[in-house]
N, C-alpha and C positions, 0 to 999 in steps of 0.2 A: 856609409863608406867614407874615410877619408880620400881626399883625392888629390894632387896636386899640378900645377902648371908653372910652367917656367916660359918666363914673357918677357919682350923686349922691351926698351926704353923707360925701365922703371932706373931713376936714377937716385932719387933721395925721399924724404919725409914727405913731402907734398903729394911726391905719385903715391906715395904707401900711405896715406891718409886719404887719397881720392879713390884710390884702386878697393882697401877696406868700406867707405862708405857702399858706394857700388857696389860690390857683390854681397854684402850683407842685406842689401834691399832683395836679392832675389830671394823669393820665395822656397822654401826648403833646404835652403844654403846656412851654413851656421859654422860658431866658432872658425871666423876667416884670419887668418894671419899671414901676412906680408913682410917676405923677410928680403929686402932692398938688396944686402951685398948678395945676394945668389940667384936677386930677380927669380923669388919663386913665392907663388901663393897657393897656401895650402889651406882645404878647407874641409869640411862633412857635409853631403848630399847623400838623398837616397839612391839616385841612382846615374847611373851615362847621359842622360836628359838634360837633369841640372849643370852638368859638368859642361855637357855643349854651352849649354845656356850662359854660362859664367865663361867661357871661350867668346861669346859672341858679344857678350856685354865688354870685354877687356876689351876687345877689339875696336869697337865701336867708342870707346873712349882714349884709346892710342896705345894697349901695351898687348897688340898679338902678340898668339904663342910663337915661339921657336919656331915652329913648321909651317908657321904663315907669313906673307909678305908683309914688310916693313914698307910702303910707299911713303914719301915726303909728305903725302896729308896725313898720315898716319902718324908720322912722327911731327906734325904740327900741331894734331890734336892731342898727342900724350903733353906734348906743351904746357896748353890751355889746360888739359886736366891737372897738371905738377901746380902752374900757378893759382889754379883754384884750390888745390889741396894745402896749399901755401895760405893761403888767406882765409880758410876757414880752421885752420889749427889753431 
């Protein structure tokens, strides 16, 4: 199934280079793409599982969905993920 999420504080190439490493690490996730101007990552999973799962990994690296809270560590970790995606480009 194709699926897609739309997430906060993806601002440029570094999130969208850390945000792609990361979810292509999960297991049964595939062809991910990250499209910056509309903050939205669309990918194929088998099924609602995975899609949690790549919910909870975005999260956990700074870019929750839309329907979840944005707290100040959250947006200090999408940070540290943007400048690590910076630096390993």
């Amino acid at each position: 199934m194709k699926a897609t999420i739309i997430v906060q504080n993806l601002k440029c190439g570094g999130c969208a280079n850390t945000i792609t490493k990361k979810v292509s690490e999960i297991e049964k996730v595939s062809d991910v793409f990250v499209d910056k101007d509309q903050s939205k990552i669309t990918f194929e999973c088998p099924s609602e599982t995975e899609v949690n799962h790549v919910k909870s990994t975005l999260k956990a690296i700074g870019y929750p969905s839309m329907d979840e809270d944005n707290s100040l560590m959250t947006k200090m970790k999408s940070m540290v993920s943007c400048a690590t995606g910076k630096i390993s480009q």
